[in-house]
Every structure is written in structure tokens, then in C-alpha cells.
N, C-alpha and C positions, 0 to 999 in steps of 0.2 A: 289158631286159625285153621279152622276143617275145611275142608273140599267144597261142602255144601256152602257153607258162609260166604266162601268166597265167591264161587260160582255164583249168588244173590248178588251178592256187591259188583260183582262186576254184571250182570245182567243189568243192574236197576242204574251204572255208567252212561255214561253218554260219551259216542265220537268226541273229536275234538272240535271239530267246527259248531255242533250244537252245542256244545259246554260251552265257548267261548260266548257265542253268539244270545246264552238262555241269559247273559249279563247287561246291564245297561250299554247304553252305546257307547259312553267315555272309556268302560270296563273293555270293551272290547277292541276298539282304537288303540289303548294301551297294548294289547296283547299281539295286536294286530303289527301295530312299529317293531315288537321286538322281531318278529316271525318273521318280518321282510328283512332284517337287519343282519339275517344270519342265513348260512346255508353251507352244507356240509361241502367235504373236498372228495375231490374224487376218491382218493386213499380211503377214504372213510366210507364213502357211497360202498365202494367193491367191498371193503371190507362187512359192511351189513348185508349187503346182496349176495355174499355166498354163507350167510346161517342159514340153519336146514330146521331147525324146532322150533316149534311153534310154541311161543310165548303169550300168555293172555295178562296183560299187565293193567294191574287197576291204577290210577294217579288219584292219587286225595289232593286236594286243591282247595284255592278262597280265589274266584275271580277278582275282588277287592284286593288281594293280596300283594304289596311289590314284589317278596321274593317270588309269588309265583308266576308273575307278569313278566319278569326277569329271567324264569328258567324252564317255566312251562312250554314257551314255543321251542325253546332249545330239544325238548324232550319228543315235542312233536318230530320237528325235523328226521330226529333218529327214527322213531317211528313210521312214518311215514317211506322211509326208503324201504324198508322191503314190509310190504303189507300182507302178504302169504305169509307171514310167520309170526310179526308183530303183531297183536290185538290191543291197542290202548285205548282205554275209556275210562273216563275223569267224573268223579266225583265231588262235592261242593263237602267241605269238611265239616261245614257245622249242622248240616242234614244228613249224619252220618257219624253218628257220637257212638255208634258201637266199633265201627271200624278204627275211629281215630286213636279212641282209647288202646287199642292194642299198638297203635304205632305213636305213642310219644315218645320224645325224644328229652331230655333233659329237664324229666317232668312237663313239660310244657307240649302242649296241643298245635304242634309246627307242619310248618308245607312250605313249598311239595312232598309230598312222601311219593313212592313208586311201591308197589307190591305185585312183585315177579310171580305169577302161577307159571305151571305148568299146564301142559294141553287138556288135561284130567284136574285142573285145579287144584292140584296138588299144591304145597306153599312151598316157592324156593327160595325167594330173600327179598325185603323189604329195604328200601335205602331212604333218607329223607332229608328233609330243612335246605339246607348250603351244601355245595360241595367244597373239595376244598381250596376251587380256586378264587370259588368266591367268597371264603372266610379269609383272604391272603389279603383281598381285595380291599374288603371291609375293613381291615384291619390296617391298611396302609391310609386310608379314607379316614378313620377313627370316628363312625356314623355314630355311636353310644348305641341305648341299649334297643333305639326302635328299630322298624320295618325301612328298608327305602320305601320311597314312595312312587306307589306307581305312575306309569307315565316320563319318570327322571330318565335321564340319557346316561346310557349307558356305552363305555367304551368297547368297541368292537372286537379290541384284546383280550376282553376281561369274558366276551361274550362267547369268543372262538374257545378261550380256555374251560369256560363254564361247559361249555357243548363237549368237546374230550371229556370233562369230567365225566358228564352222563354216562355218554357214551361207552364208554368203561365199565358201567354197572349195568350195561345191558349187556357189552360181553361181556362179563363173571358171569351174567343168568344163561347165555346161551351156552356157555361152555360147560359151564353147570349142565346144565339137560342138556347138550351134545356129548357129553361124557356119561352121564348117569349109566349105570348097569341096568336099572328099573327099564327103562326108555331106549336104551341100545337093545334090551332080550323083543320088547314090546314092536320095535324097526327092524329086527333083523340087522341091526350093522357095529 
């Protein structure tokens, strides 16, 4: 994944409100329950509100999708608290078969995916599918091999834990690029 590629890919993203919203209206109701259903703690607020680098994060997505109905607003939330640094725009997966290809996961063409740039587009880490509190989840559930399905209720335990997951994988990227050598000579700090 090169500078240029990804800089396109994320160009040709969309906000999160228009991604949700370019979906049917049942699609979006869906995404809309989880979004209300969740919101960060202050611990968590402060702690996004004092990153300093600027991240430009693509999200590969399937508004259809349960898991991404399920962890998509999760992802927003994080996002959305500090937007001076955050840049996240969501992509629809199967209008975007060059990107996905490079982020399969267990053979299989899975979302959410996230893909961490940096401010230069640089590539710093891609994460996707489940995290792992909601493979814990699943697995106490014993769902077999489909999707939930979107729309189903979700426990607000399962939800706050999912959100830490994320959450986690936006700090690795930021500490990632608040450490870098490249990006500390580039800031002077």
C-alpha cells in the first residue's frame, strides 16, 4: 500500500454521516441504535483529546454488514472526539476490491477493517473483522459460522468492551506516529 493509493482511497471515502446515511433507511436505523447506544467515558474522552498526530484513517465497511453495524458507530465515537487529528472516512467494501484485497483476513474479504495513514499517507497499521472482545462474545453465544444480523440487540457490556477494543488500535497508531523518528525530526519534538 503506497502514499498515492491510499491518499485516492481515502479521498474517494466519505465522512461518517454520509456513509451511513448513502444506505437505505433500515441500514441506517440500524447503525443509528448502535451509535446512540454507546458513548465514550470521560477517561477515554481525555485520553483521545490529548493526541497530537494527525491520523487519516480509511474504515472499509458493508453498510448491510452486522458486524459493521455493530462496531462501526463504536469506531465513530473514538473518532469523532478529537477531530483535529482524527480523519475517518468509510468506504463501502465491495466498491473497492483493490483495497479490500490487500486487507483480507483469513482468506476471507471481512469488515470492518481500519487502515491507519499517517498525515503524508504513509501506511502505519491496518486492523480488522472482530475485536477480541467480540470474538469472546460470539463464542459464549456459539452464533456458528454467519454474520449477526443487523439490527439484533446488542448488550451494552459487550458494546463498552468492543469500544476499548477499538480504542486500543487507535492508540498503537497514535503512539505509533507520536513516537516515530520520521514525524518527531518533521515536528521538531
Amino acid at each position: 500500500m503506497d502514499r498515492a493509493f491510499l491518499q485516492s482511497s481515502f479521498e474517494a471515502a466519505q465522512p461518517y454521516e454520509q456513509y451511513v446515511r448513502s444506505g437505505t433507511p433500515q441500514q441506517h436505523e440500524n447503525w443509528e441504535k448502535i451509535y446512540q447506544q454507546v458513548a465514550l467515558t470521560d477517561a477515554q474522552q481525555a485520553l483521545i483529546g490529548s493526541w497530537t498526530r494527525r491520523m487519516n484513517i480509511i474504515g472499509l465497511s458493508g453498510r448491510w454488514c452486522g458486524d459493521c453495524v455493530q462496531q462501526g458507530p463504536l469506531i465513530q465515537r473514538v473518532a469523532e472526539a478529537n477531530p483535529e487529528v482524527i480523519d475517518l472516512r468509510w468506504l463501502e467494501r465491495d466498491e473497492h476490491p483493490d483495497l479490500q484485497g490487500l486487507v483480507r483476513i483469513n482468506a476471507g474479504d471481512r469488515v470492518p477493517v481500519l487502515v491507519f495513514c499517517a498525515e503524508d499517507f504513509e501506511f502505519v497499521d491496518w486492523y480488522g473483522d472482530r475485536t477480541l472482545s467480540r470474538y469472546r462474545a460470539m463464542a459464549q453465544r456459539m452464533l456458528g459460522p454467519s454474520c449477526p444480523l443487523p439490527g439484533a440487540p446488542v448488550a451494552t457490556e459487550e458494546l463498552d468492551a468492543t469500544l476499548a477494543d477499538w480504542l486500543e488500535c487507535f492508540e498503537r497508531a497514535q503512539l505509533l506516529l507520536r513516537l516515530s523518528s520520521r514525524l518527531r525530526q518533521v515536528h521538531g519534538d
